[in-house]
N, C-alpha and C positions, 0 to 999 in steps of 0.2 A: 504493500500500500504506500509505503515511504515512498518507494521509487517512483511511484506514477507520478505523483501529486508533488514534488519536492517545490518546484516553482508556487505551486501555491499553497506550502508550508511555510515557505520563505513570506508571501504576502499575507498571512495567519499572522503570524512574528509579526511583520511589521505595522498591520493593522492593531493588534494589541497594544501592542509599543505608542502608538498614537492616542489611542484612547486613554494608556496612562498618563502620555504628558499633557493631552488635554485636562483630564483630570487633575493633573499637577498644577499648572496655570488657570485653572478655575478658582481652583483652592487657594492659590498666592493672591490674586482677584477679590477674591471674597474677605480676605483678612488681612489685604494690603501690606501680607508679607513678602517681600521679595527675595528674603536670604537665599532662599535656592534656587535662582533663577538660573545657576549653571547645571544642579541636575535636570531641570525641564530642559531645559537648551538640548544638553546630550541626550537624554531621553526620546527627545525627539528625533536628534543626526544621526544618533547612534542605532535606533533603534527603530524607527519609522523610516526616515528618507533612506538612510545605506541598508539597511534590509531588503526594502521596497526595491530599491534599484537592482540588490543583487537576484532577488524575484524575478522581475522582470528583464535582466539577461538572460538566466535560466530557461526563460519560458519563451524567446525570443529563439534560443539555439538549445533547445528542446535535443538538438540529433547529436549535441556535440556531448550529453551531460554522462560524466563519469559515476556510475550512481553511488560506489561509495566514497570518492571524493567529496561530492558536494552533497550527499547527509551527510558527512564528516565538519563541513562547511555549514551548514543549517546548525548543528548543535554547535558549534565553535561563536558562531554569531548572534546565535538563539542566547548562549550562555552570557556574554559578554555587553549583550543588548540589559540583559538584566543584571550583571555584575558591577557594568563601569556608573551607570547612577545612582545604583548603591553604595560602589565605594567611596565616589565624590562625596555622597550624602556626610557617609563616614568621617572622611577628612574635612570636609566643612564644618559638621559638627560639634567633632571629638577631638579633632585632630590626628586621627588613625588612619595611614597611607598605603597600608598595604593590601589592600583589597582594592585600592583604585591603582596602582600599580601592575598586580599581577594579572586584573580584568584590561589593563592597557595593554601588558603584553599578549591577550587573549584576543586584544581587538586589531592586534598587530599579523596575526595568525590570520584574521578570519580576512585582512586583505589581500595579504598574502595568498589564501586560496583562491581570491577573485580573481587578482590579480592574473596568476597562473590559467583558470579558465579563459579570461580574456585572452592572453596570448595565445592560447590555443586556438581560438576562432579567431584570431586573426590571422594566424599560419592558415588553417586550412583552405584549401583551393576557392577560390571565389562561387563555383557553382553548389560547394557543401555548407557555406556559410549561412 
């Protein structure tokens, strides 16, 4: 089931991901808190827009997709969407850096796996792309 649908696992993720940071910016809205305006920020780059887009490569070059690569990729992104505005939370809060640290090196991974798809299609012959 992973396999089929991974492009629109990847849009799942990042639809959630939006609904939390809209959530998040209601809430700072409502109590004219802004202290965390940098997890919402990420929450949303991290987690909606770069999700979203890595989605919709997926599902654009559907012929190219490595299935256990990119669920390898889906959870690395999946994990990391949820990790690095937690940890920010963390360090903004507490002052505690190592959760927004090793969720950066996990967001460093998960472009690194795009990244690698991307050159993929773009090597391949113009009529398989």
């Amino acid at each position: 089931m992973v396999a089929k649908r991974l492009p629109e696992l990847f849009l799942l993720t990042a639809a959630l991901s939006l609904l939390a940071g809209v959530a998040m910016g209601l809430s700072m809205g409502a109590t004219h808190d802004y202290a965390l305006r940098p997890v919402h920020a990420h929450t949303n780059l991290v987690g909606w827009v770069s999700i979203a887009l890595f989605g919709l490569t997926y599902r654009g070059y559907r012929t190219h997709i490595r299935t256990s690569a990119a669920t390898l990729h889906l959870f690395v992104s999946a994990a990391s969407a949820l990790l690095f505005p937690l940890g920010l939370w963390l360090e903004l809060s507490m002052g505690e850096a190592r959760l927004i640290a090793a969720a950066s090196l996990l967001w460093l991974l998960a472009c690194l796996q795009y990244l690698a798809f991307v050159v993929r299609i773009t090597r391949a012959p113009a009529d398989e792309a």
